[in-house]
N, C-alpha and C positions, 0 to 999 in steps of 0.2 A: 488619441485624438482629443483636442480640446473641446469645450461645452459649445465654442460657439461654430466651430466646425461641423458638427455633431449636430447641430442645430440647420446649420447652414445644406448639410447631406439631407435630412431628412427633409427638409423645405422641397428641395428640388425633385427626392425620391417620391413625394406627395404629388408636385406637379409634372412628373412625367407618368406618372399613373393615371394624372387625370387626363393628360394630355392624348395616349393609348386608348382609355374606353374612348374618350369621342372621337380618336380616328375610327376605331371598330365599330361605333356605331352608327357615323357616315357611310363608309363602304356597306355593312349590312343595311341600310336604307339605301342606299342608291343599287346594289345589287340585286337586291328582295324586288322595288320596283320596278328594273329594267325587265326581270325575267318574267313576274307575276306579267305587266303589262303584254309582252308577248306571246303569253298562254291565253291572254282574254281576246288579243286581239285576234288571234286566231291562227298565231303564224305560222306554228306545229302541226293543225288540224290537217294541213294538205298534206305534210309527207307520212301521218299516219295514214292518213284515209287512203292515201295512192298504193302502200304494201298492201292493204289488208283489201282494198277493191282490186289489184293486183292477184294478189294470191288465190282470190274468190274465180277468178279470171281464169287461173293457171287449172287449177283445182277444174272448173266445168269444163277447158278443153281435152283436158287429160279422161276425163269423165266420158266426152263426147266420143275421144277415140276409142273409147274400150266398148262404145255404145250398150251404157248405164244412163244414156242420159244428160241433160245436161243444167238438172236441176238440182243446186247443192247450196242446202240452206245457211 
């Protein structure tokens, strides 16, 4: 391959590198944001909170029928 070929590859091999990081670092900021946002804004809190006051639920009536009670911390 000639010098100026050679010259001509690596120019372009420089700018698809550079071109790469700032696609990866667009999607890792708008991805990192979407999801962060979502956990602050609360949007996960309800289907955790519904198994586990659920399960708490399951747990004192199971409790209740064996009568133990139906306090379960």
């Amino acid at each position: 391959m000639s010098e100026p070929a050679k010259k001509v590859a690596q120019q372009a091999e420089a700018r698809l590198d550079r071109i790469a990081k700032s696609a990866r670092e667009q999607f890792n900021k708008i991805t990192e944001s979407r999801f962060t946002d979502r956990i602050k804004d609360g949007r996960f809190a309800d289907q955790v909170d519904h198994g586990v006051g659920q399960g708490r639920a399951d747990v004192r009536r199971d409790r209740q029928r064996e009568g133990r009670g139906g306090s379960a911390a």
